[in-house]
N, C-alpha and C positions, 0 to 999 in steps of 0.2 A: 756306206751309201747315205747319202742326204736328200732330203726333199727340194723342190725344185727353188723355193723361196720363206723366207722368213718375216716376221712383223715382230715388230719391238716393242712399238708407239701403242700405248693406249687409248690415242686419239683419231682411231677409228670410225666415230662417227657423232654427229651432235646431241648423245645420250650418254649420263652419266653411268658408272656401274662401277662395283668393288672389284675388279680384277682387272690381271695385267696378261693378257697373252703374250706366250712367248711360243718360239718354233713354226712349223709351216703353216703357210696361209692360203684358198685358196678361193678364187672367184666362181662365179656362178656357171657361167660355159666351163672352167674345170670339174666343177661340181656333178653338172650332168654329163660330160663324159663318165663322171665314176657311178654314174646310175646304170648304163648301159652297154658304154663301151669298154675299152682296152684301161684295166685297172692300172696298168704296167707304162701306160701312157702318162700317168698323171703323178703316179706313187713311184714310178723307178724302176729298172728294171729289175729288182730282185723280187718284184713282184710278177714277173712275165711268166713263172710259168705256170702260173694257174690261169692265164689269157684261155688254156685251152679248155677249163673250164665251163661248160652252161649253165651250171650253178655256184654262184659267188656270193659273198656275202655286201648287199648293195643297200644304199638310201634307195626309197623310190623316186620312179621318175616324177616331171611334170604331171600334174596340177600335184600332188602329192610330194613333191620334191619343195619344204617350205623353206630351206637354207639358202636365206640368197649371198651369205660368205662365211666362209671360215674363217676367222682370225686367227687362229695358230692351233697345235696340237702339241703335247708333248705327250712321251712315252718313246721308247728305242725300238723303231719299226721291226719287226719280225719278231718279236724277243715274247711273245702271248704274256707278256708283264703288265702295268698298270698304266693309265695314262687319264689324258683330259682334253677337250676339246672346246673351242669356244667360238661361238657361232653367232650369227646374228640373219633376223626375217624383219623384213621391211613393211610394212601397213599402209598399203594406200588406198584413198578413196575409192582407186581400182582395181583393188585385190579384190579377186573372184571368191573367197573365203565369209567375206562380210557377212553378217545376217542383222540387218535394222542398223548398221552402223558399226558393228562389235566384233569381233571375231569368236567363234562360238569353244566353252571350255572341252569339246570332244578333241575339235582341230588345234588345238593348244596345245594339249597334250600328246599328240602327234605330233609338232613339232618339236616338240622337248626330246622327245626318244627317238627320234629319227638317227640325231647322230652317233647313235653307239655303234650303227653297222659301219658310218665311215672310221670310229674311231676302232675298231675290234679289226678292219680290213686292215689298217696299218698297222697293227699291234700282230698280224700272223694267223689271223684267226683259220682264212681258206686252206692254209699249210697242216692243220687240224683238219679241218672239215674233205678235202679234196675233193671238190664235186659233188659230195656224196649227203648232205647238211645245208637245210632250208637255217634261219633265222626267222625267232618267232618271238615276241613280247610274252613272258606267262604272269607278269604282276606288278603292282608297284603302288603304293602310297602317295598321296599328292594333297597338296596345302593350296586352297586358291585365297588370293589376298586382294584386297583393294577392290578391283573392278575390273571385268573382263576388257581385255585392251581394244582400241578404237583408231579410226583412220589415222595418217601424220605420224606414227609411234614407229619405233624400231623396238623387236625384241630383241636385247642379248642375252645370252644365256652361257651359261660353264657348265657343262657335264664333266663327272667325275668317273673313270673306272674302279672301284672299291675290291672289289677281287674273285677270284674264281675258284670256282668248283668241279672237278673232272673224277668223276667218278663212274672207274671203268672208261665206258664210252658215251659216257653224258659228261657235255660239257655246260656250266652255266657260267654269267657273267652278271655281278651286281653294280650294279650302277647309281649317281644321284644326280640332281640337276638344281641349280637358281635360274629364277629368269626374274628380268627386269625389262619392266619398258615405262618412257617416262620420266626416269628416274626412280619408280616406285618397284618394289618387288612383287609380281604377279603373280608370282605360279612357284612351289616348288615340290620335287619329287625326289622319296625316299625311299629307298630298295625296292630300286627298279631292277628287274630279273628279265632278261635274256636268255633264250635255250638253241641250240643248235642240235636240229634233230634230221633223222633219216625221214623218209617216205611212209617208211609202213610204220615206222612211231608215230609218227603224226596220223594214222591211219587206227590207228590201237592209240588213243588218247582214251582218258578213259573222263574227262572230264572234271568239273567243278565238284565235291563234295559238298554240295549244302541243298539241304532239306524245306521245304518251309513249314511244312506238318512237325518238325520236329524242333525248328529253330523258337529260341528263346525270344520274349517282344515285350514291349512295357504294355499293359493292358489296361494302364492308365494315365497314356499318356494322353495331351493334349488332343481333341478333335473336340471343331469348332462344328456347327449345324451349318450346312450351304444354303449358301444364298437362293439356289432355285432347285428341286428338284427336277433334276433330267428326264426327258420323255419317252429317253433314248437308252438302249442298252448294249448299244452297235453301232458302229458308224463307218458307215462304207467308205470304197478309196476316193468317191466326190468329194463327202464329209470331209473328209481329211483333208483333203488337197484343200477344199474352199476356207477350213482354218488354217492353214500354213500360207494363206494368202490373206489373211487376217479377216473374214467373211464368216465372224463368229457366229451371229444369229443363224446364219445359214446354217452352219453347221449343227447347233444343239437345238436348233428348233425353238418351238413355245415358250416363254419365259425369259428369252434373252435376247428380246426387243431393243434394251438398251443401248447393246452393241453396233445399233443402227446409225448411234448417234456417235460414235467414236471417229476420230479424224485417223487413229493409229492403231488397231487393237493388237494387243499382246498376242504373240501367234509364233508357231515354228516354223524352220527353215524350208524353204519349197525349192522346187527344181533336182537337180542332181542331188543335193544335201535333205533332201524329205527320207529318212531312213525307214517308214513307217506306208505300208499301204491300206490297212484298213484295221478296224478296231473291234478284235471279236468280242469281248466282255469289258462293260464299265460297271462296276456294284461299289457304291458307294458304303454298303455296308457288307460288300461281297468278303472273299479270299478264305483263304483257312484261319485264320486268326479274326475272322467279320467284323476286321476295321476299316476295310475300301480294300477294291481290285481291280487292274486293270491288265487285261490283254491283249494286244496288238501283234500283225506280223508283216512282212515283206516277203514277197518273192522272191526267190533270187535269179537270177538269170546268167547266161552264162558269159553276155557281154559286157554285163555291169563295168560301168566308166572305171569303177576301182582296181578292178582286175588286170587295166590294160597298164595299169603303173605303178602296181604293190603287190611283186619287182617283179624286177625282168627275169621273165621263164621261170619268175614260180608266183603265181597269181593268188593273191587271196586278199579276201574284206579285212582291212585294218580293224583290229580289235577297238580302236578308238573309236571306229564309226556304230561300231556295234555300243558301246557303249553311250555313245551322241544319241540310236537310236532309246535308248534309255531312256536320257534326260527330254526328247522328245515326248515322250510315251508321258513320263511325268507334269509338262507341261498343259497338255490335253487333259487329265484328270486334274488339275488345278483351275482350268478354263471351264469342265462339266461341273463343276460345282458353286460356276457360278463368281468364281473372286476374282475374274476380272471385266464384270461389268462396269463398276465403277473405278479402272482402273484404264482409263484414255493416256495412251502414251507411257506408258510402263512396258516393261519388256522382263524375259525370266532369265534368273541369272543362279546361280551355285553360291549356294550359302556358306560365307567366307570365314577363313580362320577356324576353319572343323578337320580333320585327319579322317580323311577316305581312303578305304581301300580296293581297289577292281583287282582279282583273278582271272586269269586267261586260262583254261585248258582243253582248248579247242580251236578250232578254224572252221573257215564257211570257204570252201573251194568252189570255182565254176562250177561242179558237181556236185553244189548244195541243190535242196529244191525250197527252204521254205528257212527264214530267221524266225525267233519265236521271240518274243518282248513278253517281260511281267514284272510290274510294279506291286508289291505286298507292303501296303499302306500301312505305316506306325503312328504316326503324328500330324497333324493339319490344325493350321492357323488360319485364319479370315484377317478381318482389321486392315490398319494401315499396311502393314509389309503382309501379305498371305504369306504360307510356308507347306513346303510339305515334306517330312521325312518315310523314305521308304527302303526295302529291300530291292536289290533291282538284280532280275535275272534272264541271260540269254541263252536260248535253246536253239540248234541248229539242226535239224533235221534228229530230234528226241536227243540229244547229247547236250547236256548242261555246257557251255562253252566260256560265257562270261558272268561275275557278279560281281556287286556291290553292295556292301552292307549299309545300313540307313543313310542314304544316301539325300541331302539337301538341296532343296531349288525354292526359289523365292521370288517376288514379283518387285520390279524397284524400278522408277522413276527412268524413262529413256527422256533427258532434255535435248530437244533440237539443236542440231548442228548450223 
């Protein structure tokens, strides 16, 4: 069996990048056929008879669906062997994605790891799974380089399949990824982990293993004195909302008059993309370790926009966004302290060329009632670039689900487009 077409040409599109796809290629309406529909339509028919399938292993759909082609794939379909995929998302001024111009690094790294489900679907993986095996992210290490990508840019990217582990009836799949856009190298990710699990494993997760009463912290590391003492110890879901709309004075009140005078303030993402509804604890000298803490959470609901396309017939909050709500959470503790008053036209960005690591050992199903955010502050800069290094941890109805260890975000220069 062969896939329906191939691409030879590296001349794919008006972005430079180190690699040459070779094998099948596939456009965007083929794309989302394999989100929802007949796998067996697009991949062949030796794929047809898991069609009867309502659990497959699927990219999600739209708005979550971020590959707008495949340049090739290799690897000998069915064979649960190794393979590669190489893909490429488009950047336009009208990408619904944008936040201030940028594409933000949660939804980045969602696209990076999206395609392992189309590359593990061709590689046999549903001939394992039969119906019976969700696809779930449980980790992965990631490099951010240069500068979060911006309108006009094409990402391409090469995922790698590095190899698998089946033990018993745990199947896992490591994976890595380059991305480029621009010509520059943006993003890359190293053992990346895939797991393909039942219903009631996923039900009996038992979670992230980390402590923060017990974790290790530099106790003397950098922390700078804020520029304002906060009046605030809480901040309702207005508060929030009126900082994600960049309506900082409003938000932290007394002291951050400044922010009146800003034509652009530093602020997170609002609308569908605000992961964050209200903020139950800010202590700047709070947490277990009394270097700063910060608490936040979100409701969940059971129609949340993510659910109706991360996938089809098995719904649940992409790890990534739980992790976006993170780097959110960090934001707002960088903003209560004050360091971005004199910071008009700056935006927050992931402090580059550092080795992060996120654990996944859990999910937020329609059947959540509540995400839990906590930033455990290690490090804080002021000055020209502010900085903040923290622990970053998500709880999903008391089940440790996501973390990050010292985890970077920095405040740096948005120039006008």
């Amino acid at each position: 069996m062969s896939f329906k077409k191939t691409v030879e040409s590296t001349e794919t599109s008006n972005h430079s990048y180190p690699f040459r796809p070779v094998g099948p290629s596939f456009s965007r309406p083929e794309l989302e056929v394999l989100t929802s529909g007949k796998i067996s339509d697009i991949l062949g028919e030796r794929f047809k008879f898991q069609d009867k399938y309502a659990h497959q292993t699927r990219m999600p759909k739209p708005p979550l669906l971020f590959a707008d082609r495949v340049l090739g794939m290799e690897g000998e379909p069915g064979t649960l062997g190794l393979g590669k995929i190489w893909f490429e998302t488009d950047v336009s001024k009208d990408s619904w994605f944008l936040h201030d111009g940028y594409m933000s690094l949660g939804l980045m790294l969602e696209s990076l790891v999206n395609p392992i489900t189309l590359i593990m679907s061709s590689l046999g993986i549903d001939s394992y799974n039969k119906g019976e095996r969700l696809t779930r992210l449980i980790g992965c290490k990631f490099m951010f380089h240069e500068s979060l990508v911006k309108p006009d840019s094409t990402i391409t990217s090469e995922l790698t399949v590095d190899g698998h582990v089946n033990n018993g009836e745990m199947w896992l799949t490591f994976f890595h990824t380059d991305c480029y856009a621009a010509g520059q190298k943006r993003l890359t990710v190293r053992i990346g982990q895939v797991g393909f699990f039942t219903k009631d494993e996923l039900l009996g997760a038992r979670g992230v293993k980390w402590d923060a009463e017990a974790a290790r912290f530099n106790a003397d590391a950098r922390r700078d004195t804020p520029v304002v003492v906060c009046e605030h110890r809480s901040f309702t879901k207005e508060q929030v909302s009126l900082f994600s709309k960049g309506r900082t004075a409003e938000c932290f009140g007394n002291g951050y008059e400044m922010a009146f005078t800003h034509t652009r303030s530093p602020r997170i993402q609002s609308g569908k993309m605000l992961m964050i509804d209200e903020v139950e604890c800010f202590d700047p000298q709070g947490g277990p370790w009394g270097l700063g803490y910060l608490k936040a959470k979100k409701e969940i609901q059971p129609d949340e926009w993510f659910f109706l396309c991360h996938f089809h017939n098995d719904p649940v909050m992409p790890g990534m966004l739980q992790f976006e709500g993170c780097l959110q959470a960090m934001a707002i503790y960088l903003a209560g302290l004050g360091f971005t008053l004199d910071k008009d036209g700056y935006r927050f960005e992931p402090i580059p060329e550092v080795l992060y690591e996120v654990q996944l050992r859990g999910q937020a199903a329609p059947t959540a009632r509540e995400v839990i955010y906590e930033v455990f502050v290690e490090e804080v800069h002021g000055g020209d670039e502010p900085k903040l290094y923290a622990d970053l941890l998500v709880t999903v109805d008391g089940l440790k689900v996501c973390y990050c260890g010292r985890m970077g975000l920095r405040l740096v220069p948005c120039l006008p487009r």
